[in-house]
ZAMARGU-4260 file (C-alpha; in steps of 0.2 Angstrom, whole numbers, plus 5000, padded with zeros to 4 digits):
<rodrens>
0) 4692/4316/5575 | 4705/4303/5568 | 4722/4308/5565 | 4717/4308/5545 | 4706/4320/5547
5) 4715/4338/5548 | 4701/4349/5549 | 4696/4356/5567 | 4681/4348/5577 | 4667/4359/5576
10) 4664/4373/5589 | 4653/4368/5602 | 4635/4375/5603 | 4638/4388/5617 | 4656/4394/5607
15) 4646/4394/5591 | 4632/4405/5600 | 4645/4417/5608 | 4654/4419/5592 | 4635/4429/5583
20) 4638/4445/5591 | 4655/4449/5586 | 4651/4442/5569 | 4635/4455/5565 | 4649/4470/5573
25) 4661/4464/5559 | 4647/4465/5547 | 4643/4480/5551 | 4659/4487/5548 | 4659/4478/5531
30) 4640/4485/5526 | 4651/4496/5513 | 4658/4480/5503 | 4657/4480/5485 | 4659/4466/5473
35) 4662/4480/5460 | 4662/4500/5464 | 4665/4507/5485 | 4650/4514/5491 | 4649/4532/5499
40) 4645/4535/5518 | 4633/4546/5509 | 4625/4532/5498 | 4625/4521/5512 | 4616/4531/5523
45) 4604/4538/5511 | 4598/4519/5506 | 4593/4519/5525 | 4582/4532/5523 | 4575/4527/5506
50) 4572/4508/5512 | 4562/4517/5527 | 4550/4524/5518 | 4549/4512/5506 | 4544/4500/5518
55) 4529/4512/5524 | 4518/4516/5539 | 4522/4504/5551 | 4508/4491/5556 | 4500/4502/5568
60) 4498/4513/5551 | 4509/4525/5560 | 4516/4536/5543 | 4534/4539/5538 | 4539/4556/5542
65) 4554/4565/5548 | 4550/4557/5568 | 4549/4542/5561 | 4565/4541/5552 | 4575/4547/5569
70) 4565/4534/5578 | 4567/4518/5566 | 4588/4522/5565 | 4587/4529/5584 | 4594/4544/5579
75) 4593/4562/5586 | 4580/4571/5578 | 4591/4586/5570 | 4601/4569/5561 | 4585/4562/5554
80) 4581/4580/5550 | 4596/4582/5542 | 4597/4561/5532 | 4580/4569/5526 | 4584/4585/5518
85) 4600/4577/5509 | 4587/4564/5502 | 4576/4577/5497 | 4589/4588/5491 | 4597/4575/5479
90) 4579/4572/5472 | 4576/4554/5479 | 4563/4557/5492 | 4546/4574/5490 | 4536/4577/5506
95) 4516/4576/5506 | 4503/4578/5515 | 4495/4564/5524 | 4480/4556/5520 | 4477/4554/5539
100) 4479/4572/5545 | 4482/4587/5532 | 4495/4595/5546 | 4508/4581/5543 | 4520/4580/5532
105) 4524/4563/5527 | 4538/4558/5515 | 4538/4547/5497 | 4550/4541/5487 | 4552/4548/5470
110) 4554/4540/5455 | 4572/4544/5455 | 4571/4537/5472 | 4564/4521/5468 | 4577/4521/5455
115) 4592/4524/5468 | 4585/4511/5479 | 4582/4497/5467 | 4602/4500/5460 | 4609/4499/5478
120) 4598/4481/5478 | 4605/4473/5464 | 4622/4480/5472 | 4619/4471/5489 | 4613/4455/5480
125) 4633/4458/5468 | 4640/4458/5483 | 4632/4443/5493 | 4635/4433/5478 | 4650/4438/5478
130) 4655/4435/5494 | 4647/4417/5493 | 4652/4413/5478 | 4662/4397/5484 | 4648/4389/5495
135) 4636/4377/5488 | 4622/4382/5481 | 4611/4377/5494 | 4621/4384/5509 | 4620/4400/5499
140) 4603/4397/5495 | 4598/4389/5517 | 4609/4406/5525 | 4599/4418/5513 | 4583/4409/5519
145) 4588/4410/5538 | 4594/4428/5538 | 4579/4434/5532 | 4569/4422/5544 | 4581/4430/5557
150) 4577/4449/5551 | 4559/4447/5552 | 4558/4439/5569 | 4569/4454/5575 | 4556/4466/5566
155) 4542/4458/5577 | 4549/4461/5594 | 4540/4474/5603 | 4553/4488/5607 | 4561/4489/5621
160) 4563/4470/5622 | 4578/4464/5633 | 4588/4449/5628 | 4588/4433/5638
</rodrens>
C-alpha cells in the first residue's frame, strides 16, 4: 500500500474466513429488515412454515407434515405443532391426506397461502436491493449467484455432518 492510497489492505484469507460466521449471526438478527414496512415475528415465522411446504417432500419423497416441519427448523414438536396451527388458522396452509398412506396428514399451502408467500418474496428481494443498492451491478448480481450456490450446497449435506 503506498502512502496515497488511504484505504486498508485487504484482510488476509484466514481473517476473511473467520469473519463468515459472525456475519451470518448478524444476519440472522437482521432477517426482519425492511426496505419499506417492519415485519412481525409472526410473519417471519409463518414464511418459514410456508416456504417449507412449499418446497415439498423431501427427495427421499418423505411428505411435509407437522414432523417434518419440527425436523427442517429443529424445533420441538409441540412448537411445530403450534407454527402449524397459526398457519392454518390464519387460512395460509389446509391439511390432506396423503397420497402415500391415507393415515397421514400432510400439509398444503392455500391459495391465500401461496399468496402470502409470493408477497414476502418480492419483500426479501425490496429489501436485498435495497440494501445493495450501492454496489455494482455485478457484485450485486456475482454475491446473489454465490449465496444461492452456497444455500444449495448446505441443503445437500447429509444431516449430522460436522464441520472441518
Amino acid at each position: 500500500m503506498s502512502s496515497m492510497d488511504p484505504s486498508p489492505s485487504p484482510p488476509a484469507a484466514a481473517e476473511l474466513l473467520d469473519a463468515v460466521g459472525p456475519a451470518f449471526s448478524r444476519l440472522r438478527r437482521a432477517a426482519a429488515l425492511n426496505a419499506q414496512r417492519p415485519l412481525s415475528r409472526k410473519d417471519l415465522s409463518r414464511t418459514l412454515v410456508l416456504g417449507l411446504v412449499e418446497e415439498g417432500p423431501s427427495p427421499d419423497g418423505q411428505e411435509v407434515t407437522v414432523g417434518v416441519i419440527g425436523e427442517r427448523l429443529a424445533v420441538d414438536p409441540s412448537v411445530a405443532s403450534r407454527m402449524v396451527s397459526d398457519c392454518i388458522s390464519a387460512g395460509y396452509l389446509a391439511r390432506a391426506a396423503s397420497q402415500l398412506d391415507g393415515r397421514r396428514t400432510i400439509l398444503q399451502l392455500t391459495d391465500v397461502g401461496k399468496e402470502m408467500l409470493s408477497g414476502f418474496r418480492r419483500h426479501q428481494r425490496a429489501a436485498y436491493e435495497h440494501i445493495t443498492r450501492a454496489w455494482p451491478e455485478e457484485e450485486r448480481l456475482e454475491f446473489a449467484r454465490l449465496l444461492i450456490k452456497y444455500v444449495d450446497a448446505l441443503a445437500h449435506l447429509p444431516h449430522g455432518t460436522e464441520p472441518g
